[in-house]
Structures are given as structure tokens and as C-alpha cells.
C-alpha positions as a Markdown table, in Angstrom:
| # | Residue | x | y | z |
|---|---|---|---|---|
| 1 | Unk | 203.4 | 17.4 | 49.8 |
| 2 | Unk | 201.2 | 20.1 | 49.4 |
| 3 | Unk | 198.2 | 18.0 | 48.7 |
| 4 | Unk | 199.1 | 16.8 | 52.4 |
| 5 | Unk | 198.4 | 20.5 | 53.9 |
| 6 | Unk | 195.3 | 21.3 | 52.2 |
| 7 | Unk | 193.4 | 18.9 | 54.6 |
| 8 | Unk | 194.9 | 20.8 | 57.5 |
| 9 | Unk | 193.5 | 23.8 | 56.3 |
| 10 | Unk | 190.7 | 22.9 | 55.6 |
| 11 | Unk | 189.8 | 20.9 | 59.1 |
| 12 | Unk | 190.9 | 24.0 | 61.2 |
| 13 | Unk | 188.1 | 26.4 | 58.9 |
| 14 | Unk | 185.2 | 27.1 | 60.4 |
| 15 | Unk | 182.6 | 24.2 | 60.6 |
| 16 | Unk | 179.5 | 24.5 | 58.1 |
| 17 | Unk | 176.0 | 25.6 | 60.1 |
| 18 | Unk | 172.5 | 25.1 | 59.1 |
| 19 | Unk | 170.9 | 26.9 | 56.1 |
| 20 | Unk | 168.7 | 29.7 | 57.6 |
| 21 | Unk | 165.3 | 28.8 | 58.1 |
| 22 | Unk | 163.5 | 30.5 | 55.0 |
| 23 | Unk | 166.1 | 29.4 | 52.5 |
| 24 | Unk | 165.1 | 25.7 | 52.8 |
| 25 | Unk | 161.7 | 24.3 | 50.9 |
| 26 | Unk | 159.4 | 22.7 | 53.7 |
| 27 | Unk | 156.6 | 20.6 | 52.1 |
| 28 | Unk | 153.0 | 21.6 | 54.0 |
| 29 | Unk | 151.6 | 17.8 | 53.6 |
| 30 | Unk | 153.5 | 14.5 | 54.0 |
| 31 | Unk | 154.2 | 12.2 | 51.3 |
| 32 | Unk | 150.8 | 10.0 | 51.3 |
| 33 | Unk | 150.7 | 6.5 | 49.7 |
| 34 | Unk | 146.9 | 4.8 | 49.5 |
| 35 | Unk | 146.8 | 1.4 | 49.6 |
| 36 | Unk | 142.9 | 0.9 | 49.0 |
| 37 | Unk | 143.5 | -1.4 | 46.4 |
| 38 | Unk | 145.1 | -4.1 | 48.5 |
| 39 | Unk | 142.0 | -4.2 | 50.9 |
| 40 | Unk | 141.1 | -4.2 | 54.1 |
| 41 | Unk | 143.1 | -5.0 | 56.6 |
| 42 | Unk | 142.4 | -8.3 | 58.8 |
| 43 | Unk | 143.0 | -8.7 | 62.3 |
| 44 | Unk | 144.0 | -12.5 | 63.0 |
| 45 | Unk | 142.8 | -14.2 | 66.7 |
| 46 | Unk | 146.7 | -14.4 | 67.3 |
| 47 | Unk | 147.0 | -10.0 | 66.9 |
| 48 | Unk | 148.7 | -10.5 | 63.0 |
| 49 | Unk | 147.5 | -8.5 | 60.4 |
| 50 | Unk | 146.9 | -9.8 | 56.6 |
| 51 | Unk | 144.8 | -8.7 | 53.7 |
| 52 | Unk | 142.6 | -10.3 | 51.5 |
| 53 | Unk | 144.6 | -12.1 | 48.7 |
| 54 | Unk | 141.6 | -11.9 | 46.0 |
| 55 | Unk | 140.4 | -8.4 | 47.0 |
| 56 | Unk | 140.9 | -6.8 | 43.2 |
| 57 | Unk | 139.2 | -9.7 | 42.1 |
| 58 | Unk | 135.9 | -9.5 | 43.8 |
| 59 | Unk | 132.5 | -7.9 | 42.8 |
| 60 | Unk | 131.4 | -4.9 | 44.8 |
| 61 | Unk | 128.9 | -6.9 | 46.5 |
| 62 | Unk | 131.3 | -9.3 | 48.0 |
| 63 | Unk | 133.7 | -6.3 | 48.9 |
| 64 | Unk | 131.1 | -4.4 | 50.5 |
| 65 | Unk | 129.6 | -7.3 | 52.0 |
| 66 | Unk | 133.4 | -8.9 | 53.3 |
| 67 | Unk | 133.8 | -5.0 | 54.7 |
| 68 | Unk | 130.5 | -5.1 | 57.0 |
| 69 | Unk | 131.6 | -8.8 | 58.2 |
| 70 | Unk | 135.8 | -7.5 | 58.9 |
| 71 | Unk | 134.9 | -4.6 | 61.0 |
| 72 | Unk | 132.4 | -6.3 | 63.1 |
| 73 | Unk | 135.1 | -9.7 | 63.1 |
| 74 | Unk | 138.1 | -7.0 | 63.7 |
| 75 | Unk | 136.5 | -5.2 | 66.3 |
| 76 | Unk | 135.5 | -8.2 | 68.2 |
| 77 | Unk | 139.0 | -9.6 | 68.1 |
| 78 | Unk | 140.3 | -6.5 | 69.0 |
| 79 | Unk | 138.5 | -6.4 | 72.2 |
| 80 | Unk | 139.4 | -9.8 | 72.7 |
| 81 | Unk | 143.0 | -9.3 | 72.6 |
| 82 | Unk | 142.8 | -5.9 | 74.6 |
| 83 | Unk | 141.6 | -7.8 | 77.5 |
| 84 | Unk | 144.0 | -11.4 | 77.5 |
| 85 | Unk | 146.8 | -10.3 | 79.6 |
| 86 | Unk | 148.9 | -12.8 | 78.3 |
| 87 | Unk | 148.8 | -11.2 | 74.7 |
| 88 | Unk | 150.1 | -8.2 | 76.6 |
| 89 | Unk | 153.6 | -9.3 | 77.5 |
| 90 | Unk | 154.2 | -10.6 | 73.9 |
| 91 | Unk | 153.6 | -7.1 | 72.3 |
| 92 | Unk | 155.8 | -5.2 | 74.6 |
């Protein structure tokens, strides 16, 4: 029975508060992951994203070359779907 009480007691203490504001550790930059190696991202006609599957694969031309061609390619399709109002009303 007197494993009963104890949970009375301790529900009527006084709640637990915040620790004061210099004894917890604050970290001054955000966990940051980079995810350069799975290339660029592609912006489909339909407003899906994807990635190049081969991208680790390919020469430095061909990446530099495939990065020119997706911004200009992203950009325009971009644009494109800013201005259908249709595409609108599926995002929301």
C-alpha cells in the first residue's frame, strides 16, 4: 500500500519548469547535410522534381555541360508553371 501513496505525493509536488536560459547548450549553425553528390535537381513539365540517376558517373564535361542546359530547361519550366492557373489549384 504504500507504493500506492507515493504517486499521490508526487503528483500534488510542484510541476518541473524550464532550465534557465544559460544552462542549456544552443548550437549557433543548423545541422547542414550537402547533397552535391546526387546532382542537380530537375524540374519536370508536370512541377515534380528528380535527379539525374547517372550523375557520379559522368565526366566533368557532361556535368558542366547537363548544368548550363537544367538551369536554362528549369527556369523556363518554372516560368511556365508560374503562369498556368490550373497548376495553381493542384499545389495548394
Amino acid at each position: 500500500m504504500s507504493d500506492a501513496s507515493q504517486p499521490n505525493e508526487t503528483s500534488k509536488a510542484a510541476p518541473l519548469g524550464l532550465p534557465a536560459p544559460g544552462d542549456a547548450t544552443a548550437d549557433a549553425q543548423p545541422n547542414v547535410i550537402k547533397l552535391d553528390h546526387l546532382g542537380p535537381m530537375i524540374v519536370n513539365s508536370d512541377g515534380t522534381i528528380s535527379r539525374i540517376a547517372n550523375w557520379g558517373a559522368m565526366s566533368q564535361i557532361e556535368k558542366d555541360r547537363s548544368l548550363r542546359l537544367l538551369a536554362k530547361r528549369n527556369n523556363a519550366r518554372m516560368e511556365s508553371l508560374k503562369a498556368d492557373p490550373n497548376n495553381n489549384e493542384q499545389q495548394s
